[in-house]
PDB file of the backbone (N, CA, C, O) and the ligand in Angstrom, with CONECT records:
HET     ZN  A 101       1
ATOM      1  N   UNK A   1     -11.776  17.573  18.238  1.00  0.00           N
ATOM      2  CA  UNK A   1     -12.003  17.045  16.885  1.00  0.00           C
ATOM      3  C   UNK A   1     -11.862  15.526  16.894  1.00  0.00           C
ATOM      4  O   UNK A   1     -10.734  15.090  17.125  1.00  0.00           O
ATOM      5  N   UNK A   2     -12.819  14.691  16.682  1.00  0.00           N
ATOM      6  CA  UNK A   2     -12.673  13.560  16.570  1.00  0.00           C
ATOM      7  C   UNK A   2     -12.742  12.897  14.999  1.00  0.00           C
ATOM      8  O   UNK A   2     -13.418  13.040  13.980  1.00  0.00           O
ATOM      9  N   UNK A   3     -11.488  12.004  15.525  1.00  0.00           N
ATOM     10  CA  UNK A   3     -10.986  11.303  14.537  1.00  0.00           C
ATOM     11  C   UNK A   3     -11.344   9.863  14.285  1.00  0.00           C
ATOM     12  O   UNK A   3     -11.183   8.981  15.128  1.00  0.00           O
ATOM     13  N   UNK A   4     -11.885   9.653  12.968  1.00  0.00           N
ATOM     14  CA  UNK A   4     -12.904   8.249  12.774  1.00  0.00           C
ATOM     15  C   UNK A   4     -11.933   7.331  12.370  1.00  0.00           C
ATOM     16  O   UNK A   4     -11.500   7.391  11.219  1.00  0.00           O
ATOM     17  N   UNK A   5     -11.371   6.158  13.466  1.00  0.00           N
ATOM     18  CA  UNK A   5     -10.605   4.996  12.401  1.00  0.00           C
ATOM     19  C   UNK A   5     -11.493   4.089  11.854  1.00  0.00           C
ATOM     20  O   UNK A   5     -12.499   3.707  12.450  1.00  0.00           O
ATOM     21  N   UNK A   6     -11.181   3.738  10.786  1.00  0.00           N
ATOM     22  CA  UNK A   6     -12.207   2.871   9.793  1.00  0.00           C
ATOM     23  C   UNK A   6     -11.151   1.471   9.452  1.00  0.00           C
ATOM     24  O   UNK A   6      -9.973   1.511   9.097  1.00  0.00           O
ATOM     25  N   UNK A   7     -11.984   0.305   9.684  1.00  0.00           N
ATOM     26  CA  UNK A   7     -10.774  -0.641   9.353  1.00  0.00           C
ATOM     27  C   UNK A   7     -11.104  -0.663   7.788  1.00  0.00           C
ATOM     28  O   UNK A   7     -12.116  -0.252   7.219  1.00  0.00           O
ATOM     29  N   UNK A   8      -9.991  -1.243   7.273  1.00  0.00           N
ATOM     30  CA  UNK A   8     -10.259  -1.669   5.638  1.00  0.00           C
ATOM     31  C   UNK A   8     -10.414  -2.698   5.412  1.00  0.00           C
ATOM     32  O   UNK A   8      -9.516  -3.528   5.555  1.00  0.00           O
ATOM     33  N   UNK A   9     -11.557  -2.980   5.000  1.00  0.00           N
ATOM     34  CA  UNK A   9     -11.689  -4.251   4.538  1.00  0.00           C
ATOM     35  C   UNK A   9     -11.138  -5.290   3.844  1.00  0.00           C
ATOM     36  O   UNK A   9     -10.653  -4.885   2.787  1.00  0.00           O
ATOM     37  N   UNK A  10     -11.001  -6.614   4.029  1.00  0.00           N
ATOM     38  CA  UNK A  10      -9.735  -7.311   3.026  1.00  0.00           C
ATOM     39  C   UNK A  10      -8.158  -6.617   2.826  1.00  0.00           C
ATOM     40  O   UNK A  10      -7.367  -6.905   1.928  1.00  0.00           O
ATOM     41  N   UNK A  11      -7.967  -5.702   3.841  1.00  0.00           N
ATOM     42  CA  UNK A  11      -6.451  -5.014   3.293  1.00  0.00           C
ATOM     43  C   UNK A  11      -5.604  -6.070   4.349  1.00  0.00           C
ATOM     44  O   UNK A  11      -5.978  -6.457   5.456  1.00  0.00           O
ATOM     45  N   UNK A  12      -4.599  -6.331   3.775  1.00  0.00           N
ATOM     46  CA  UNK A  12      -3.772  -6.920   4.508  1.00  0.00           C
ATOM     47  C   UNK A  12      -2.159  -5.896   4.807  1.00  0.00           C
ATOM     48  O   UNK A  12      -1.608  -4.994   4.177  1.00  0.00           O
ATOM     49  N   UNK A  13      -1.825  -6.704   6.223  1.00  0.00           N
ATOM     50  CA  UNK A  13      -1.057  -5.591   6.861  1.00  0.00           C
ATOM     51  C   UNK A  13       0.283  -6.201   5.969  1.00  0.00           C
ATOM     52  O   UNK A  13       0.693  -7.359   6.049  1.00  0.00           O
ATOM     53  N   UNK A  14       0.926  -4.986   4.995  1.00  0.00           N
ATOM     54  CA  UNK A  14       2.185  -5.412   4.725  1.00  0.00           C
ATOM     55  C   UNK A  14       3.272  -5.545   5.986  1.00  0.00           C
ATOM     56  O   UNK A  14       4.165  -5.265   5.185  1.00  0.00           O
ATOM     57  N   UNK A  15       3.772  -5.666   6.847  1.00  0.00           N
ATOM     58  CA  UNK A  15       4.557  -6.114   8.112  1.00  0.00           C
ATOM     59  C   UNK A  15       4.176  -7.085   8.520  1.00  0.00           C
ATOM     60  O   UNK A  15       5.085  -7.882   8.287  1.00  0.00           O
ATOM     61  N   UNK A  16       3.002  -7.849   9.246  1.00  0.00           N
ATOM     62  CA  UNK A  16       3.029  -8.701   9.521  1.00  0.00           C
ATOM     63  C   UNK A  16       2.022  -9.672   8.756  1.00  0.00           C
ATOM     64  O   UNK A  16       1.883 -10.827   9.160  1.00  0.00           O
ATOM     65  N   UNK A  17       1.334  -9.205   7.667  1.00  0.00           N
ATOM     66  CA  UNK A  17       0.524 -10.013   6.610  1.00  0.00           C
ATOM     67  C   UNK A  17      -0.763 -10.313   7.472  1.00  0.00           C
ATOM     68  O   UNK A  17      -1.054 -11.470   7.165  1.00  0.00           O
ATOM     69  N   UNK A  18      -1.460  -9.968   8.173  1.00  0.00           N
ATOM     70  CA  UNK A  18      -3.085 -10.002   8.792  1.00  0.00           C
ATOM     71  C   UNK A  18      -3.874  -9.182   8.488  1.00  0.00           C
ATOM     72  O   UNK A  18      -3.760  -7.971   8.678  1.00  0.00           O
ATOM     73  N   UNK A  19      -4.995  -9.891   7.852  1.00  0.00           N
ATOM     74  CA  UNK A  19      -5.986  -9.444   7.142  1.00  0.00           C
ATOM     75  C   UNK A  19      -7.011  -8.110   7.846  1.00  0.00           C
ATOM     76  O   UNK A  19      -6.690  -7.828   9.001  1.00  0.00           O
ATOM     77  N   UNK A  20      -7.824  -7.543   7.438  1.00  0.00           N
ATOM     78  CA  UNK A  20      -8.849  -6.699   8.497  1.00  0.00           C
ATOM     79  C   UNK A  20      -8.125  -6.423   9.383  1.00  0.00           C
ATOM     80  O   UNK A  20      -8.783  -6.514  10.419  1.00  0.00           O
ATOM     81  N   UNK A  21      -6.402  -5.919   9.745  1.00  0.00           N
ATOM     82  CA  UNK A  21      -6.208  -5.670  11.078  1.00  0.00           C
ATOM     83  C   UNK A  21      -5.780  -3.876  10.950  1.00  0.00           C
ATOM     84  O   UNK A  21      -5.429  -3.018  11.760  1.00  0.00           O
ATOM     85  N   UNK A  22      -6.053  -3.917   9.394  1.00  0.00           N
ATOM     86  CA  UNK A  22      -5.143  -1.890   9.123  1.00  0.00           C
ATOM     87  C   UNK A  22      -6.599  -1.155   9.181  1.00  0.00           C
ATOM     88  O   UNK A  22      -7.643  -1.325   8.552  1.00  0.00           O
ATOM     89  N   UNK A  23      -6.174  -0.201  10.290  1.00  0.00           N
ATOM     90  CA  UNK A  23      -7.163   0.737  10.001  1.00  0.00           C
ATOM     91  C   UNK A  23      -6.597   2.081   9.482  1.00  0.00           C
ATOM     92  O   UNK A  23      -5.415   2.382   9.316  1.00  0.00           O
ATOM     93  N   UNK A  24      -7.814   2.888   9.244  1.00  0.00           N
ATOM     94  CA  UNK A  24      -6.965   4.303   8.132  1.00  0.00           C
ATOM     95  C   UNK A  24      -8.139   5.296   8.937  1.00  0.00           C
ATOM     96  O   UNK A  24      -9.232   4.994   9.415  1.00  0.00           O
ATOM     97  N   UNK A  25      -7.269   6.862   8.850  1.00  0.00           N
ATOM     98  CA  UNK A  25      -8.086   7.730   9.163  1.00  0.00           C
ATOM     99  C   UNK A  25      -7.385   8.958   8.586  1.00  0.00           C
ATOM    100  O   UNK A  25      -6.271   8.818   8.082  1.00  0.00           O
ATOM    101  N   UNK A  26      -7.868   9.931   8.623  1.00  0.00           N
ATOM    102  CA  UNK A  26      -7.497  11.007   8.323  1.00  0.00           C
ATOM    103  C   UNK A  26      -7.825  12.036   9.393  1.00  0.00           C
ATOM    104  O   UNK A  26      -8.789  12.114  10.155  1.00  0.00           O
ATOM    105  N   UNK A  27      -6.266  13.152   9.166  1.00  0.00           N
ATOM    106  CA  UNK A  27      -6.097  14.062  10.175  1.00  0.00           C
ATOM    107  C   UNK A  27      -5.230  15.018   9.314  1.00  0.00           C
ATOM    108  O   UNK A  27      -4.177  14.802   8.713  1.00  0.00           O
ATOM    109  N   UNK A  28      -5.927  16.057   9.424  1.00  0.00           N
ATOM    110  CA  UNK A  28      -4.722  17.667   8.805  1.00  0.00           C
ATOM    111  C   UNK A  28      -4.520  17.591   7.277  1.00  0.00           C
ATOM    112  O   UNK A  28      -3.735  18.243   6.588  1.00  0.00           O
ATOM    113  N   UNK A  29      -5.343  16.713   6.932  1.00  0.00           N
ATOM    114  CA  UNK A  29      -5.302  16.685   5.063  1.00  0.00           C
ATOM    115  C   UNK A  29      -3.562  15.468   5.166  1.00  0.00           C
ATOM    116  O   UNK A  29      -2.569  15.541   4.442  1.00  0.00           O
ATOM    117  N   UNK A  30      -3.823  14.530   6.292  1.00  0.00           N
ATOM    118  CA  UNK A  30      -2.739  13.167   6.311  1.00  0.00           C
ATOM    119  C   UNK A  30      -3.522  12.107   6.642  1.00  0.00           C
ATOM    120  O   UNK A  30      -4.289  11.956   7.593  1.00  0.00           O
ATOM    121  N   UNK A  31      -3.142  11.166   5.456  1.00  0.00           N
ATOM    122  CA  UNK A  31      -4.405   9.564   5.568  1.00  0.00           C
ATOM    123  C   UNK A  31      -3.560   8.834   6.415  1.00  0.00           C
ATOM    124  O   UNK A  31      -2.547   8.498   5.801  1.00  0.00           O
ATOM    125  N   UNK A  32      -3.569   8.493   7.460  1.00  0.00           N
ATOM    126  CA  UNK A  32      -2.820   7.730   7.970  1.00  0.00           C
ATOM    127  C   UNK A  32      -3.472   6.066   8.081  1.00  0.00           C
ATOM    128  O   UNK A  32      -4.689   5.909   7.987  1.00  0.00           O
ATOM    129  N   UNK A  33      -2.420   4.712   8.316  1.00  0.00           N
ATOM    130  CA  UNK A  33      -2.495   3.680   8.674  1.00  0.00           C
ATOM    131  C   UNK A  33      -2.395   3.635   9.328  1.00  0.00           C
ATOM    132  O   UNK A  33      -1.830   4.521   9.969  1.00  0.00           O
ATOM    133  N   UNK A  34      -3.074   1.993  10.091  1.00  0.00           N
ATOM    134  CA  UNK A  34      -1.875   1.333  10.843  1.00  0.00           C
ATOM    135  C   UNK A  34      -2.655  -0.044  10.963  1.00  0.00           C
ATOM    136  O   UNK A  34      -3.738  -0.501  10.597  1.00  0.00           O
ATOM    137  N   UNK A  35      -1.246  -0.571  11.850  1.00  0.00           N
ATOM    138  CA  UNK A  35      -2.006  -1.988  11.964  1.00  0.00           C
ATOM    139  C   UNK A  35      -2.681  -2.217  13.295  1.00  0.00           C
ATOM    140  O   UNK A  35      -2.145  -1.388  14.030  1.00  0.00           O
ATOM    141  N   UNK A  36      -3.703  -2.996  14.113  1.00  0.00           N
ATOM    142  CA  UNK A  36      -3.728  -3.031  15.615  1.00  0.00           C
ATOM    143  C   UNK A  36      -3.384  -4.326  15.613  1.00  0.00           C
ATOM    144  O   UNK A  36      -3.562  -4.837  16.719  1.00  0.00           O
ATOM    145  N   UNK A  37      -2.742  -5.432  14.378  1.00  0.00           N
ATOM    146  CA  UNK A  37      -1.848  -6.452  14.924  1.00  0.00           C
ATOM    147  C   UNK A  37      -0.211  -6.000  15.537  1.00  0.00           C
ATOM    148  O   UNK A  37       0.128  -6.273  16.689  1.00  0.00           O
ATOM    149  N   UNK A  38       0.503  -5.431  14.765  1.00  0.00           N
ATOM    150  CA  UNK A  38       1.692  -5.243  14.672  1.00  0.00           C
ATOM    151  C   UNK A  38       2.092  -3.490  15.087  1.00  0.00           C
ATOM    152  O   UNK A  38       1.402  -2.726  15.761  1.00  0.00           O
ATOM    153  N   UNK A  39       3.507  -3.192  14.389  1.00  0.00           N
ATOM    154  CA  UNK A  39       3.619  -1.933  14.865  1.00  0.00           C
ATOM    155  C   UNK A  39       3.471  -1.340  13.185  1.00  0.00           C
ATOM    156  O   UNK A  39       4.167  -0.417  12.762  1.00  0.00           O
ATOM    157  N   UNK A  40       2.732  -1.855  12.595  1.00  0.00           N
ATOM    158  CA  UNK A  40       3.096  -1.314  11.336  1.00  0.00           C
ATOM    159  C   UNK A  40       2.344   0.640  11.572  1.00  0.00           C
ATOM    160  O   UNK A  40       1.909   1.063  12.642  1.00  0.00           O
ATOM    161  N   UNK A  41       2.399   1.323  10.465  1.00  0.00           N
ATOM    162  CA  UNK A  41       2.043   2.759  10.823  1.00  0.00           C
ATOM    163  C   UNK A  41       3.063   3.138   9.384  1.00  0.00           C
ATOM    164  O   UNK A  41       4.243   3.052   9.044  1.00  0.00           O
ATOM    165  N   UNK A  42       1.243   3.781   8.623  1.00  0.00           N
ATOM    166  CA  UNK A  42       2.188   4.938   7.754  1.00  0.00           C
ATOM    167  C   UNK A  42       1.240   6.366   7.387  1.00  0.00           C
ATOM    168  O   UNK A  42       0.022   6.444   7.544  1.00  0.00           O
ATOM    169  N   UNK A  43       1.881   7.140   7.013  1.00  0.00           N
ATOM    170  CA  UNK A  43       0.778   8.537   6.541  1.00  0.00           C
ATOM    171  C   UNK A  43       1.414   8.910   5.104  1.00  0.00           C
ATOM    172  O   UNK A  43       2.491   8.918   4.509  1.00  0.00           O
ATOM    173  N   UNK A  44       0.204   9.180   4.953  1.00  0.00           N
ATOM    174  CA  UNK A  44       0.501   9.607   3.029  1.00  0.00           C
ATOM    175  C   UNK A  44      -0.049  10.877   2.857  1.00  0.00           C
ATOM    176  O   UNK A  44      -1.275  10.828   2.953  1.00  0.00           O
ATOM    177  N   UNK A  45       0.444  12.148   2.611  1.00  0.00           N
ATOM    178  CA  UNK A  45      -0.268  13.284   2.274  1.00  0.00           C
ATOM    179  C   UNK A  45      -1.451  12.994   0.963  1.00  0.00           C
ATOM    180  O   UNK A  45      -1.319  12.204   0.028  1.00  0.00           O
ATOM    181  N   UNK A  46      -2.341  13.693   1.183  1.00  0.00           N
ATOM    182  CA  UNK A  46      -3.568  13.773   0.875  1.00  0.00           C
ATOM    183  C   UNK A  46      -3.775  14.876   0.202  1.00  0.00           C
ATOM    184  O   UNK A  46      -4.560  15.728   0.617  1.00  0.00           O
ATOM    185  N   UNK A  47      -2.938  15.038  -1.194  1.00  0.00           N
ATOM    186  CA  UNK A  47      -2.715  16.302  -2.008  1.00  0.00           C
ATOM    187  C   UNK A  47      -3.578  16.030  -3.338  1.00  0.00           C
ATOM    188  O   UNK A  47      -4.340  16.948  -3.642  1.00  0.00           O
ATOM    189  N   UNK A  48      -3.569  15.055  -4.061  1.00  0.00           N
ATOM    190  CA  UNK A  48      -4.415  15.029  -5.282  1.00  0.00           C
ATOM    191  C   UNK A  48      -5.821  13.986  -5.040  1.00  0.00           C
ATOM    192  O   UNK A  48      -5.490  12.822  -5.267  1.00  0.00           O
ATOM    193  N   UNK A  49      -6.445  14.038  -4.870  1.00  0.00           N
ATOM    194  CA  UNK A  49      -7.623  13.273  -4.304  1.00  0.00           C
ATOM    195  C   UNK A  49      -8.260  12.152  -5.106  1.00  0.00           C
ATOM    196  O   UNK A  49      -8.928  11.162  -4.807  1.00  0.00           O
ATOM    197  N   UNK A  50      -7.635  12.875  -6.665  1.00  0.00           N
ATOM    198  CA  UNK A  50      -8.230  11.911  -8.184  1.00  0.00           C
ATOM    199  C   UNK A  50      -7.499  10.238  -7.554  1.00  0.00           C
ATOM    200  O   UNK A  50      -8.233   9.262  -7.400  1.00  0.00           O
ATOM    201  N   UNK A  51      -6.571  10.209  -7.374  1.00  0.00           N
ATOM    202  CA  UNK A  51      -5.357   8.724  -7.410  1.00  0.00           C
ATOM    203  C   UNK A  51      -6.047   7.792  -6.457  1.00  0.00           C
ATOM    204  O   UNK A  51      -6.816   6.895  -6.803  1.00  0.00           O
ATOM    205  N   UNK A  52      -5.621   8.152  -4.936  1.00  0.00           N
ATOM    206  CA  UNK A  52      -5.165   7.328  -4.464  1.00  0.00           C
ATOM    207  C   UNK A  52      -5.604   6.230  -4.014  1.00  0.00           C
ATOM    208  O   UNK A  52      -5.054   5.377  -3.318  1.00  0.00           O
ATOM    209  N   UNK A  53      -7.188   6.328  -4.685  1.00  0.00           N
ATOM    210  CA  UNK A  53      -7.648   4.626  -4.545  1.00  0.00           C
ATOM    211  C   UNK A  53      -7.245   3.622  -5.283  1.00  0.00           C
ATOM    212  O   UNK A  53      -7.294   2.484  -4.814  1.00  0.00           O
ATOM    213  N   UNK A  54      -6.854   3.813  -6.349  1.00  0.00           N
ATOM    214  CA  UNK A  54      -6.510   3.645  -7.615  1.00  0.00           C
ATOM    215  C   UNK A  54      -4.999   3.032  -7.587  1.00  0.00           C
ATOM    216  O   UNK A  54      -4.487   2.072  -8.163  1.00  0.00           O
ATOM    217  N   UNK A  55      -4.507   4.008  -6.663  1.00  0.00           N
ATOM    218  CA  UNK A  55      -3.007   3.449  -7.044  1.00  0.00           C
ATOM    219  C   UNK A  55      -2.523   2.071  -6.084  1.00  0.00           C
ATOM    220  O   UNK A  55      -1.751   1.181  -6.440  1.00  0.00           O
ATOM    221  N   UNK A  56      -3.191   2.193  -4.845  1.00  0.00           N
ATOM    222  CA  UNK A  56      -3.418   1.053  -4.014  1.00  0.00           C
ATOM    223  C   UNK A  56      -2.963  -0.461  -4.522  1.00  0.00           C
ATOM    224  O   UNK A  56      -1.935  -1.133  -4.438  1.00  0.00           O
ATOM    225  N   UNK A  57      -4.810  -0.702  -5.322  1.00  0.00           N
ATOM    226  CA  UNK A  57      -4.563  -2.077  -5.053  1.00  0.00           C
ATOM    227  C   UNK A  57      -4.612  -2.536  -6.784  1.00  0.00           C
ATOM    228  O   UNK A  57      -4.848  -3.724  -7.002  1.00  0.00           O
ATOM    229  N   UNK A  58      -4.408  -1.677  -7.906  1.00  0.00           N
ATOM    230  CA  UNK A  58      -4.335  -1.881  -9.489  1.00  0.00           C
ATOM    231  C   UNK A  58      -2.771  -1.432  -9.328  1.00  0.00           C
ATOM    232  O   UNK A  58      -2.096  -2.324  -9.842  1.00  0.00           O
ATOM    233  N   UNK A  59      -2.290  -0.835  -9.032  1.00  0.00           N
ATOM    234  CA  UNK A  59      -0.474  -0.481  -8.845  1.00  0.00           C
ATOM    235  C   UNK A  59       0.052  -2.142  -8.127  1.00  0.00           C
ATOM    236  O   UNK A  59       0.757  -2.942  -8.742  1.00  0.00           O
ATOM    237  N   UNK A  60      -0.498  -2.359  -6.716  1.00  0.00           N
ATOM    238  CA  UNK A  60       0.293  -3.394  -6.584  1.00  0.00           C
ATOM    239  C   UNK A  60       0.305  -4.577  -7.288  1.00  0.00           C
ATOM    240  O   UNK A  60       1.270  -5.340  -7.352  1.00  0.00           O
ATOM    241  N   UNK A  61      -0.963  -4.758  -7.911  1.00  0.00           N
ATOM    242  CA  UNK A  61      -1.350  -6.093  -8.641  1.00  0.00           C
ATOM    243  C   UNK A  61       0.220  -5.942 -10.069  1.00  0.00           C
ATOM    244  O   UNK A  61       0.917  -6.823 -10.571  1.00  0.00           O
ATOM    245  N   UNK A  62       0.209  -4.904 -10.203  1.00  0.00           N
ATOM    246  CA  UNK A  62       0.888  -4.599 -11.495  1.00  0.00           C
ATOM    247  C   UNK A  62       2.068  -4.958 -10.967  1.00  0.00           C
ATOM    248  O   UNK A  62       2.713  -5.854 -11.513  1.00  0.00           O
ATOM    249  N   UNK A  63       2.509  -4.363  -9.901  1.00  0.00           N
ATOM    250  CA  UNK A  63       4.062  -4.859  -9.823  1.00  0.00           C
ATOM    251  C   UNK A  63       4.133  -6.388  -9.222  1.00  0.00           C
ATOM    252  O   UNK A  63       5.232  -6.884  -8.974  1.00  0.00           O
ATOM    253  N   UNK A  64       3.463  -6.785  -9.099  1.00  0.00           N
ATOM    254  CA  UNK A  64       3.991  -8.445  -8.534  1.00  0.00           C
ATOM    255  C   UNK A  64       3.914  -8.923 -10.279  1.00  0.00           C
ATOM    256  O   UNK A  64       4.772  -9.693 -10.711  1.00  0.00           O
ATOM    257  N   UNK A  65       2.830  -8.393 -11.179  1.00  0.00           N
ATOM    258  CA  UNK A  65       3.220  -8.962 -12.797  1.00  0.00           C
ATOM    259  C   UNK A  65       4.488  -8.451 -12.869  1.00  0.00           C
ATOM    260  O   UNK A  65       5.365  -9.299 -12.699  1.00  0.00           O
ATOM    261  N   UNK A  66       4.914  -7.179 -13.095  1.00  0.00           N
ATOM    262  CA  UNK A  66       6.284  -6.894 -13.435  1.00  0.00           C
ATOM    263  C   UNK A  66       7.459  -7.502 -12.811  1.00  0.00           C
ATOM    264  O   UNK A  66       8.579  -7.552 -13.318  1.00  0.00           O
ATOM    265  N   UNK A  67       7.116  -7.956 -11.680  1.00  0.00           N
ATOM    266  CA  UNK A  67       8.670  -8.281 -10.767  1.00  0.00           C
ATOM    267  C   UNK A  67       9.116 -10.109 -11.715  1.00  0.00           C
ATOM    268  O   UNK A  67      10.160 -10.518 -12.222  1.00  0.00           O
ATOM    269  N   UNK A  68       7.574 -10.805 -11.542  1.00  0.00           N
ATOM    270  CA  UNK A  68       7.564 -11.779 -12.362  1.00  0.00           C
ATOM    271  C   UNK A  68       8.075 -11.884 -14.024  1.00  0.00           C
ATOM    272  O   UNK A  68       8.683 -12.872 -14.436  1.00  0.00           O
ATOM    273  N   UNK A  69       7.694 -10.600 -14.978  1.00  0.00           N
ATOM    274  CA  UNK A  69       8.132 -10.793 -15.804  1.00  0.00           C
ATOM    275  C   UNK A  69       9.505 -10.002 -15.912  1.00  0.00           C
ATOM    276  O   UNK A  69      10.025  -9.921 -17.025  1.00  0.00           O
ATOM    277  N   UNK A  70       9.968  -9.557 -15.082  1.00  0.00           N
ATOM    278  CA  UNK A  70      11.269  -8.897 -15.351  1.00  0.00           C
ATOM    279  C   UNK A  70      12.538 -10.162 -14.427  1.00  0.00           C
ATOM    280  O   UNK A  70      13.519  -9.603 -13.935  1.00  0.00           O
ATOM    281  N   UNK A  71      12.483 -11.170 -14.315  1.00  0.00           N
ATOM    282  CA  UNK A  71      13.310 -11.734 -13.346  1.00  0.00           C
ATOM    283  C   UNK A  71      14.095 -12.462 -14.947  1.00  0.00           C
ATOM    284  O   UNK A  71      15.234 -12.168 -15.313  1.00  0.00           O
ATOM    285  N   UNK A  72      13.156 -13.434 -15.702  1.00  0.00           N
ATOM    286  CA  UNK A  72      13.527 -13.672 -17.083  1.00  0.00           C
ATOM    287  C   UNK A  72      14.027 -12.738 -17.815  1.00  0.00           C
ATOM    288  O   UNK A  72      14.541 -13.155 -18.853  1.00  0.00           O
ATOM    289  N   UNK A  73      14.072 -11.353 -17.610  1.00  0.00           N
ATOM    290  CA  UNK A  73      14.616 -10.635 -18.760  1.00  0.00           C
ATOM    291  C   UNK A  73      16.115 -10.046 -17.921  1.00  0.00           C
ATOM    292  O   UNK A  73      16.982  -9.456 -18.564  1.00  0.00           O
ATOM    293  N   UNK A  74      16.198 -10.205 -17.006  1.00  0.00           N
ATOM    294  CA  UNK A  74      17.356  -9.159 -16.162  1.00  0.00           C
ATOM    295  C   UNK A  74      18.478 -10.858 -16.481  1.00  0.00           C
ATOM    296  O   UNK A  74      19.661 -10.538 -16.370  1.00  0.00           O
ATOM    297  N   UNK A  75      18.379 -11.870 -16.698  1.00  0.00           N
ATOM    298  CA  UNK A  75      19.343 -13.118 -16.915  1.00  0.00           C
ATOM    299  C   UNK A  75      19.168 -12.739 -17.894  1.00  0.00           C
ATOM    300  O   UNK A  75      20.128 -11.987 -18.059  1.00  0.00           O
ATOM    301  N   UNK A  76      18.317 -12.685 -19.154  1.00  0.00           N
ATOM    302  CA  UNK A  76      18.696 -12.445 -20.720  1.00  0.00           C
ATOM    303  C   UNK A  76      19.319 -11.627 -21.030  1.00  0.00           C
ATOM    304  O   UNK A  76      19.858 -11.943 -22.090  1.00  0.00           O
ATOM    305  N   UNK A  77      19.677 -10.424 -20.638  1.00  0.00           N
ATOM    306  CA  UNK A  77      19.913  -9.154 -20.779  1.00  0.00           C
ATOM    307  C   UNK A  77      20.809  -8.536 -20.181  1.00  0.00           C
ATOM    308  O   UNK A  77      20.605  -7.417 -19.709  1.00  0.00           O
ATOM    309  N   UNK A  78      22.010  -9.183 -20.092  1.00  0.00           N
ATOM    310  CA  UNK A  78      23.531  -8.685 -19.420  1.00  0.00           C
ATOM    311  C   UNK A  78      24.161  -7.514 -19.856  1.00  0.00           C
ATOM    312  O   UNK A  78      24.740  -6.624 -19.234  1.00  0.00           O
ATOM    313  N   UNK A  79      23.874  -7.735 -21.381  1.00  0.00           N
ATOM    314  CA  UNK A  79      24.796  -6.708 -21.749  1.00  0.00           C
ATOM    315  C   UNK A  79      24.201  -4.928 -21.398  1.00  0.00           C
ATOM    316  O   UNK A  79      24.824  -3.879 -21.562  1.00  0.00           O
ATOM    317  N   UNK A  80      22.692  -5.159 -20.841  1.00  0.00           N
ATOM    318  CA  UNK A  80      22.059  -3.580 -20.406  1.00  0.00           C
ATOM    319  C   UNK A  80      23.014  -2.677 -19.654  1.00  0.00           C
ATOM    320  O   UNK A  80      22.713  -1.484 -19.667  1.00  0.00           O
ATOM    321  N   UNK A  81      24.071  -3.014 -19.026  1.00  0.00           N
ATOM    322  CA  UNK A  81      25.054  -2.298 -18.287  1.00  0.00           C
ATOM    323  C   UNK A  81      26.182  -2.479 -18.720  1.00  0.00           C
ATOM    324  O   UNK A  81      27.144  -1.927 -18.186  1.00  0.00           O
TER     325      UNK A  81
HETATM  326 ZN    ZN A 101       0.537  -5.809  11.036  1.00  0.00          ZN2+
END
């Protein structure tokens, strides 16, 4: 059974930050990464099929807004604990 790695385009490797270097493939209903700069390597089960393009790269955009707007509110907001 051969297995197709596909690089991703524009994805950058979270470990060592190089662009075009993650490729992805799938094996056994598991999407796996990796990097061929670094040792990066991850697998994500491949259970709801609707998401996971989706959650990628509109999820991360969202949390670098949130981390930004929550740094001002976690100093305003002592008394939360
Ligand atoms: Zn890397």
């Amino acid at each position: 059974m051969a297995v197709q790695k596909r690089f991703i385009a524009g994805a950058i490797c979270p470990r060592c930050a190089a662009m075009d270097r993650i490729r992805a493939w799938e094996q056994n209903g598991v999407r796996y990464r990796d990097c061929v700069n670094c040792d990066f390597f991850e697998q994500l089960p491949i259970e709801n099929d609707a998401q996971p393009e989706l959650e990628t790269r509109v999820n991360r955009d969202r949390e670098e807004q949130r981390q930004q707007d929550f740094q001002p509110v976690r100093i305003l907001d002592p008394k939360g604990r």
